[in-house]
N, C-alpha and C positions, 0 to 999 in steps of 0.2 A: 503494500500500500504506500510504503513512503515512497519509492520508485515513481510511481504514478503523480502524489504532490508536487515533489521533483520536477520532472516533467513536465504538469499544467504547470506552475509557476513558470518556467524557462518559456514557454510556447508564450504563457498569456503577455511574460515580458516583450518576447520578438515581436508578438503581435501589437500589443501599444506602442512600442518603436517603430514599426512599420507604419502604422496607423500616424500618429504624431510626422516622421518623415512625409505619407503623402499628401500632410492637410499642409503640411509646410508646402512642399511641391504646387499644389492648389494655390495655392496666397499667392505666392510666387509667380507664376502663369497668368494666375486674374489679373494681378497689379501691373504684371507688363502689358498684357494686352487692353487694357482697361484703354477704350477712345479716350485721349487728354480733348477737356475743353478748351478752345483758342479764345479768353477770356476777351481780348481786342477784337475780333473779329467778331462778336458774339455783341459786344455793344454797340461795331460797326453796323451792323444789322440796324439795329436796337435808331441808330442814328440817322439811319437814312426813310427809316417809316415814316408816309405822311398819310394825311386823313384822306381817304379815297374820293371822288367826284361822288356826293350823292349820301357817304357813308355817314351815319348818325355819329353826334359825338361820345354817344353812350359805347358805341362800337370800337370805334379808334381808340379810347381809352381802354377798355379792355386788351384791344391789340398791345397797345404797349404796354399793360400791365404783364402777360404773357410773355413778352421781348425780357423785360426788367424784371422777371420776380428772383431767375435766378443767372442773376451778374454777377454776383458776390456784393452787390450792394446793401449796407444798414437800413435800418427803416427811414433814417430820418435824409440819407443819402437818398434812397427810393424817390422818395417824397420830392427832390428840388429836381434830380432828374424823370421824373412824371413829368411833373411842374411844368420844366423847361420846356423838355421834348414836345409838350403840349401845345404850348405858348408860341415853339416858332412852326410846329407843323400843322399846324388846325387850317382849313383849308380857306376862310374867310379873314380877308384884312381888313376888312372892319372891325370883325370881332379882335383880330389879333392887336389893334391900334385901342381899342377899348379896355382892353388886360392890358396892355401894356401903361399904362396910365394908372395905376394901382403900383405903389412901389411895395415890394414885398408880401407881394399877392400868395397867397397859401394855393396849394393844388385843390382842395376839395371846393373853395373858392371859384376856381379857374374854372372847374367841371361844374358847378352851377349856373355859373353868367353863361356859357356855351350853350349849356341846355336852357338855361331862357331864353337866353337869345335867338335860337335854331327854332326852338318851338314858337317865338315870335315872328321872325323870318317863317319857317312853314305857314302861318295863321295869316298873314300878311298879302303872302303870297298867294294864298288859297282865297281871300277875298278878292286880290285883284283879277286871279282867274275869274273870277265869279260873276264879276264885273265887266267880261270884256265881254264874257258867254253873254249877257244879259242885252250888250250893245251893239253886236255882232247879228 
């Protein structure tokens, strides 16, 4: 019987050695092949998005929440690059001249006057359609 202790113990040791060896081997392999993210190109993206012909600003702000959630940006970093990226790509210079007249304008700021403003422009514009059908 001791023979046999012997021997499980010896086997179970090889085996946890082997075991430990191929999770090492594993690590190993994952971490090389792991795709590196290209942290510059990734914000390059991030930097060239503008608000589509047509697109809502509820939309385009989400896009770029999606580009920026993960840049390696802090919250409060998030936050002036939303802002920014907002501010010079929103597709209306109107609106863009209106924000910009606000110094030290907060993002969630930004994304309100937008959506007032856009749902005032739509309403605006939907009367003057309304108006021409009527003249026409």
């Amino acid at each position: 019987m001791e023979g046999c202790s012997i021997c499980n113990d010896a086997t179970l040791t090889n085996f946890s050695r082997a075991l430990r060896n191929q999770n090492q081997t594993i690590q190993t392999l994952n971490a090389y092949f792991q795709v590196q993210e290209n942290a510059v190109a990734k914000r390059h993206v991030l930097c060239q998005l503008r608000q589509e012909p047509g697109e809502d600003v509820d939309l385009f702000v989400l896009r770029l929440r999606k580009q920026a959630r993960h840049r390696g940006y802090g919250q409060v970093e998030l936050e002036f690059v939303m802002r920014d990226q907002l501010l010079k790509k929103i597709s209306s210079l109107e609106l863009q001249a209106k924000l910009y007249e606000e110094p030290n304008i907060q993002l969630a700021v930004v994304i309100d006057e937008a959506i007032e403003w856009e749902t005032a422009w739509h309403q605006a514009s939907s009367i003057a359609k309304g108006e021409e059908d009527i003249v026409t």
